[in-house]
Steps between C-alpha positions, in 0.01 A plus 500: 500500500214260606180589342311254664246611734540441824137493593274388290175510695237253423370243211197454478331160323519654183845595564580143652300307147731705306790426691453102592354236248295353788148490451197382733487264682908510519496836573615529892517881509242834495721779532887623557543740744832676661723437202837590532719457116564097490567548890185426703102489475242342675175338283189429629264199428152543638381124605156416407298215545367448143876450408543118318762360690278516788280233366767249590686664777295435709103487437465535899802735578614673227858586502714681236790272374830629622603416154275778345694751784823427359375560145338818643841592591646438193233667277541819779895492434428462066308777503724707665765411262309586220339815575805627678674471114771261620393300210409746258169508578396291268217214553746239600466135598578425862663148601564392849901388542465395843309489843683483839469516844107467502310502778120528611411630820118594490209408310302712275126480398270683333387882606901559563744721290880394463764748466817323325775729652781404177834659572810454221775279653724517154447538116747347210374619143179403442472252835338603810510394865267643776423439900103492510247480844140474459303692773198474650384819685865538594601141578711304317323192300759375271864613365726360218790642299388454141707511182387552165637602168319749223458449178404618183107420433 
């Protein structure tokens, strides 16, 4: 018998500190919502304007990295693993295996809010591999398929 929930709800950012090692300003998500075990979950990242890499990307049109999206998808997809108990549910170290297929569509700026839609495409011990599309009010910015493995802290 599984005794793994199959829903788990939502994490909130104290959830999602206890979880992740990130800190700010690596941080890339505010909340988990819609998780399903180590199955699916969609994490949200609030954009503001007083965020740093904005000082360099661009002064005069600011525009999130599509690099910080991917790693939004990847902390979204770590967090799920670790509060669904996958891993123990232990405070465990998160390292990304691999990145594929990425694509940007859409830019984002500050005022929006990106939903990382992370689905699981396979797991092999403690290694993880997930489909992930950033949304914008319903439209697709950015997708990857991100791998990462979890460790012990």
């Amino acid at each position: 018998m599984n005794d793994m929930p199959t829903r788990l709800e939502t994490a909130d950012i104290a959830k999602i500190l206890k979880a992740l090692p990130h800190r700010y300003p690596f941080l890339m998500i505010d909340r988990v919502v819609d998780m399903r075990a180590d199955e699916f979950a969609i994490g949200i990242k609030n954009v503001t304007a007083n965020e740093p890499q904005f000082m360099g990307h661009f002064p005069e049109n600011p525009v999130f990295p599509g690099v910080l999206m991917i790693e939004g998808m990847a902390q979204t997809a770590g967090t799920l693993c670790i509060c669904s108990g996958a891993t123990g549910g232990e405070t465990k170290s998160v390292f990304f295996l691999t990145i594929d297929k990425a694509k940007f569509r859409k830019q984002v700026q500050p005022g929006d809010t990106i939903e990382y839609h992370v689905t699981k495409i396979a797991r092999k011990k403690m290694m993880w591999w997930y489909r992930g599309e950033a949304k914008v009010n319903g439209i697709l910015v950015a997708e990857a398929e991100v791998g990462a493995m979890i460790v012990n802290a």
